[in-house]
KEZAVO-596836 format. One record per residue (C-alpha): residue in one letter; residue number from 0; x, y, z. Coordinates in nm, 2 decimals, padded with zeros to 4 digits, always signed. Layout:
+-------+------+--------+--------+--------+
: tivex : tiza :     px :     py :     pz :
+-------+------+--------+--------+--------+
:     a :  NUM :      X :      Y :      Z :
...
+-------+------+--------+--------+--------+
# end
This chain:
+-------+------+--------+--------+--------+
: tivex : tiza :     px :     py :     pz :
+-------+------+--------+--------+--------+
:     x :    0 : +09.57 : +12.53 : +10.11 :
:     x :    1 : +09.43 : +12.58 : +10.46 :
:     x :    2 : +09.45 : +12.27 : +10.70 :
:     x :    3 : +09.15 : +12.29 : +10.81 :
:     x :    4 : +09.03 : +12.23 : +10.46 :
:     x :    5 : +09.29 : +11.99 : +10.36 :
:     x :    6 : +09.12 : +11.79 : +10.73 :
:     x :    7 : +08.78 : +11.81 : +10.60 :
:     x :    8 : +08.83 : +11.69 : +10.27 :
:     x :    9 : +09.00 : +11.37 : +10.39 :
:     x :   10 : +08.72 : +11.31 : +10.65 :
:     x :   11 : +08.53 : +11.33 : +10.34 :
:     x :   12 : +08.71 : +11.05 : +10.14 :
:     x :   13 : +08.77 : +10.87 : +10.43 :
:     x :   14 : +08.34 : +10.83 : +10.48 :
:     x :   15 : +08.34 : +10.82 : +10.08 :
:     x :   16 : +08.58 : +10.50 : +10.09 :
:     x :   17 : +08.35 : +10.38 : +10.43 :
:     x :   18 : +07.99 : +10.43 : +10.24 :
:     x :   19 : +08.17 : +10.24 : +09.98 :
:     x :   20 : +08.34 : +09.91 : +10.13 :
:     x :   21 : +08.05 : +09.90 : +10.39 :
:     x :   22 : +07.85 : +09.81 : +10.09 :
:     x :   23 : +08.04 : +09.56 : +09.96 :
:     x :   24 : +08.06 : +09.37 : +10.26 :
:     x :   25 : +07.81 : +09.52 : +10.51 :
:     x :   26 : +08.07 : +09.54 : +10.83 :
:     x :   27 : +07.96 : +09.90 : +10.93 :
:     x :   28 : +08.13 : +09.93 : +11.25 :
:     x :   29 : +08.47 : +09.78 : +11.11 :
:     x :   30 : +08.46 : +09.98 : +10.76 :
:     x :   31 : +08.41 : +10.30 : +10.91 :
:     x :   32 : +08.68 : +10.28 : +11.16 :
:     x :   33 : +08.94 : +10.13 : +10.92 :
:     x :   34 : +08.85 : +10.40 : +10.67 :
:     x :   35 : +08.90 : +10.72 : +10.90 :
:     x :   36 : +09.21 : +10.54 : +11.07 :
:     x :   37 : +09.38 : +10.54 : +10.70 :
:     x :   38 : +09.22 : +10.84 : +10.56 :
:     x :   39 : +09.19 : +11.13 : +10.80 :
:     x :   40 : +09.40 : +10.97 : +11.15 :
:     x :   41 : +09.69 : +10.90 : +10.94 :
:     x :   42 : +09.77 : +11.25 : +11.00 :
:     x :   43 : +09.88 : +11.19 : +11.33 :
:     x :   44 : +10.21 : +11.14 : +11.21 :
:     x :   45 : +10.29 : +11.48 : +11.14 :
:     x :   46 : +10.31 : +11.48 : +11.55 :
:     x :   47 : +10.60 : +11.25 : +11.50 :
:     x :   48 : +10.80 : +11.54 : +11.34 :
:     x :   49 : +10.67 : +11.79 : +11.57 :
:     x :   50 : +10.79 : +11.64 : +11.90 :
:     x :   51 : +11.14 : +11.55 : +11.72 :
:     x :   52 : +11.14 : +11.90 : +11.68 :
:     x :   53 : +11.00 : +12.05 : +11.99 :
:     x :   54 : +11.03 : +11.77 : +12.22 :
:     x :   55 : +10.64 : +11.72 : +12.44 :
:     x :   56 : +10.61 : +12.10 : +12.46 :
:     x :   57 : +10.30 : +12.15 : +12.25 :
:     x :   58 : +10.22 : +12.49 : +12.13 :
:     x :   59 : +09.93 : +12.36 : +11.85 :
:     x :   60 : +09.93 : +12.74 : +11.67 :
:     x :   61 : +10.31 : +12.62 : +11.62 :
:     x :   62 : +10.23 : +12.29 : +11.52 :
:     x :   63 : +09.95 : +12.40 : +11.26 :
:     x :   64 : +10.19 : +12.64 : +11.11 :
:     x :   65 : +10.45 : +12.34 : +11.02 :
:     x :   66 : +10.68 : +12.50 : +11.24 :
:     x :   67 : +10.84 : +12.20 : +11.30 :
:     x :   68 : +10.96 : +12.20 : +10.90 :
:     x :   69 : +11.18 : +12.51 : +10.98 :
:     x :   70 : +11.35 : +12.36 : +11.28 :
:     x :   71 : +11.43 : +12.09 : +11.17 :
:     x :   72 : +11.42 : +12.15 : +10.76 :
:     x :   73 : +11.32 : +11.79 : +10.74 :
:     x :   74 : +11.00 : +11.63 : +10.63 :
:     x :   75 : +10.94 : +11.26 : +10.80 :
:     x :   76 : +10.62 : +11.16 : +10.78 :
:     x :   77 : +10.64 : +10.79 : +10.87 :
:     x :   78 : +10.23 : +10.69 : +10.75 :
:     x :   79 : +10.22 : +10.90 : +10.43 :
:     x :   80 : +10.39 : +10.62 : +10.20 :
:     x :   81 : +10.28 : +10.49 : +09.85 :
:     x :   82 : +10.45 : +10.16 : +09.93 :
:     x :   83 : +10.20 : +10.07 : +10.23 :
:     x :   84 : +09.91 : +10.10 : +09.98 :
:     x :   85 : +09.98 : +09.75 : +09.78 :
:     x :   86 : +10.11 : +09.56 : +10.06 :
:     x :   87 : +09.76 : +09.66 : +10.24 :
:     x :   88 : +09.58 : +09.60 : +09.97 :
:     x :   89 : +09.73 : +09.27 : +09.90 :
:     x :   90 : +09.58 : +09.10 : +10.22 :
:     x :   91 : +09.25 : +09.18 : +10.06 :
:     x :   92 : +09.28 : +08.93 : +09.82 :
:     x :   93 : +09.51 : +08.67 : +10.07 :
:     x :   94 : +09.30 : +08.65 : +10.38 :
:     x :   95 : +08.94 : +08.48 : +10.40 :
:     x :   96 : +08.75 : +08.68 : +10.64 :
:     x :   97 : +08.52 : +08.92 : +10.56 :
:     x :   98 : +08.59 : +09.16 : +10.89 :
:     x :   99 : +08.96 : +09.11 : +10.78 :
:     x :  100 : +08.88 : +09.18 : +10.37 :
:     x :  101 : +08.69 : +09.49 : +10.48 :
:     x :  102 : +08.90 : +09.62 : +10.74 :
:     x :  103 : +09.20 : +09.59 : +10.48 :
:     x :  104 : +09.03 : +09.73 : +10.18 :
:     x :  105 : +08.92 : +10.05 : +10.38 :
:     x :  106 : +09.25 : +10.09 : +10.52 :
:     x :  107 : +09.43 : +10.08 : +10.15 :
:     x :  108 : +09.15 : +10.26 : +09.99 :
:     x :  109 : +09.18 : +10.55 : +10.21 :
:     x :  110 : +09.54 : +10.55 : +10.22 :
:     x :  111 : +09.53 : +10.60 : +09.85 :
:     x :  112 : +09.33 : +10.89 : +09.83 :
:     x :  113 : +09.48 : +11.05 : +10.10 :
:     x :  114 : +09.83 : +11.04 : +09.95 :
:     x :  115 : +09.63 : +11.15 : +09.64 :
:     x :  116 : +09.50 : +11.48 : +09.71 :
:     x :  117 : +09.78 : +11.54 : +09.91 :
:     x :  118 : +10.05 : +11.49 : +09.62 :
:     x :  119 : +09.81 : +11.76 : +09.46 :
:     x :  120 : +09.71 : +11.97 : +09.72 :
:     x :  121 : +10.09 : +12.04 : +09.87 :
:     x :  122 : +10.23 : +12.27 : +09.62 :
:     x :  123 : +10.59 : +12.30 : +09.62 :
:     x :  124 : +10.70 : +11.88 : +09.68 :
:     x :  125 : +10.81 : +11.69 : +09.44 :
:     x :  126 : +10.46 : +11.56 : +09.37 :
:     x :  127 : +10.34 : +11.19 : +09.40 :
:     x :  128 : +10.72 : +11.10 : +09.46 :
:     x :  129 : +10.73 : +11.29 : +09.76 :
:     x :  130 : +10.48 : +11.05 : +09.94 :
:     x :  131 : +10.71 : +10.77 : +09.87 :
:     x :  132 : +10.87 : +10.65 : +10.21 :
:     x :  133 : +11.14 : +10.55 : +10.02 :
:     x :  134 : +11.25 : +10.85 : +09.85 :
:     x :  135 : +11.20 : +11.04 : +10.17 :
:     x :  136 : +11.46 : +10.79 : +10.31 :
:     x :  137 : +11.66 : +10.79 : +10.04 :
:     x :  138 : +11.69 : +11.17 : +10.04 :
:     x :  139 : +11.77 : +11.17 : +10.40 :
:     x :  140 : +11.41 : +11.29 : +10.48 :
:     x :  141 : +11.57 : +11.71 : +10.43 :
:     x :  142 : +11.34 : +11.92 : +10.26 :
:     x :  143 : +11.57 : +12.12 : +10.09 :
:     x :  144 : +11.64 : +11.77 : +09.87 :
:     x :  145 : +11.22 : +11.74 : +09.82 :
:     x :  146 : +11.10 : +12.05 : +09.76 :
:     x :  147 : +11.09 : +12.31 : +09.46 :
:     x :  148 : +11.37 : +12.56 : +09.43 :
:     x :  149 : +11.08 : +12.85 : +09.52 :
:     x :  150 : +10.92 : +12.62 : +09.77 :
:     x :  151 : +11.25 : +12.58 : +09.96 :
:     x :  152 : +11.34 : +12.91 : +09.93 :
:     x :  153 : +11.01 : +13.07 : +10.06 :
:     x :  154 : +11.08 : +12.77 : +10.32 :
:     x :  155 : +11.40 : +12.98 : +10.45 :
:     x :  156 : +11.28 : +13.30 : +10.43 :
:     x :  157 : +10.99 : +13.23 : +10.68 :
:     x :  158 : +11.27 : +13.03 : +10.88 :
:     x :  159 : +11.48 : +13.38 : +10.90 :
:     x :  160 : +11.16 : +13.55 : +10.97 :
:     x :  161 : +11.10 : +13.30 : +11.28 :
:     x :  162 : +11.48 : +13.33 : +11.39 :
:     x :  163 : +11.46 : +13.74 : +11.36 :
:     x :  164 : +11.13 : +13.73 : +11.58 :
:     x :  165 : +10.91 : +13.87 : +11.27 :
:     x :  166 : +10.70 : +13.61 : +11.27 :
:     x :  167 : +10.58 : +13.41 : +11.64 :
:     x :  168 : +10.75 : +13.09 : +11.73 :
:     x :  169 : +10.72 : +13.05 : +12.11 :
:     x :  170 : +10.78 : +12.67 : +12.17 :
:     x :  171 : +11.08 : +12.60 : +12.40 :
:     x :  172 : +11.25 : +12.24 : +12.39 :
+-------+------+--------+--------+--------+
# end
């Protein structure tokens, strides 16, 4: 699925989970940047990977390619976890204030459905277990462990088509 689609569709459930917990507890301001924090900036950790991989040398046609995937044949991807969901969500019902109760439930709302069309959306992982931190971790964070046998192997053949020079990777470390 094209990122830019994939982008626009979280923005969307990020202001769908905003519209919603601004309602509940009518903290606009708070609700709107806790929901696109959670649901569409949470992204930002895919920048992680790509400077392990490339170091500060940004090429961003290499870094919306996943480029960074077939240098390093690892998949980090330290915000995309199922376990942050509850233990957000769990100050919702533990703290008092209404700012804090609306900033939490935004920011576990939006996680969730982030992690949800993306265990949909990304053929080729294993899936919801995929955006489990934890089983990342405990596969060493290597794709080849994550991924289906034809997602892994169309994963090396575009990795042989970098290395031959078929397809353009121009990003130096």
């Amino acid at each position: 699925m094209p990122l830019l689609f994939c982008e626009i569709i979280h923005l969307s459930l990020s202001l769908l989970v905003f519209f919603i917990v601004w309602r509940i507890w009518k903290k606009p301001a708070s609700a709107f940047l806790a929901a696109i924090t959670a649901g569409f900036l949470v992204d930002a950790d895919h920048w992680f990977d790509y400077f392990l991989a490339f170091g500060f040398n940004i090429n961003l046609e290499a870094f919306f390619q996943g480029y960074q995937f077939l240098k390093t044949d690892r998949i980090y991807l330290l915000f995309h976890g199922w376990e942050y969901v509850p233990i957000l969500l769990s100050f919702v019902f533990i703290l008092k204030s209404k700012l804090a109760k609306t900033i939490f439930l935004a920011v576990s709302l939006s996680l969730f459905l982030h992690l949800s069309f993306d265990s949909v959306s990304n053929e080729g992982l294993k899936g919801v277990q995929f955006y489990s931190i934890t089983y990342r971790a405990m596969n060493n964070f290597e794709l080849e462990k994550m991924a289906t046998k034809e997602h892994y192997e169309k994963h090396l053949e575009l990795k042989k088509r970098v290395e031959l020079g078929l397809e353009q990777l121009e990003v130096k470390k």
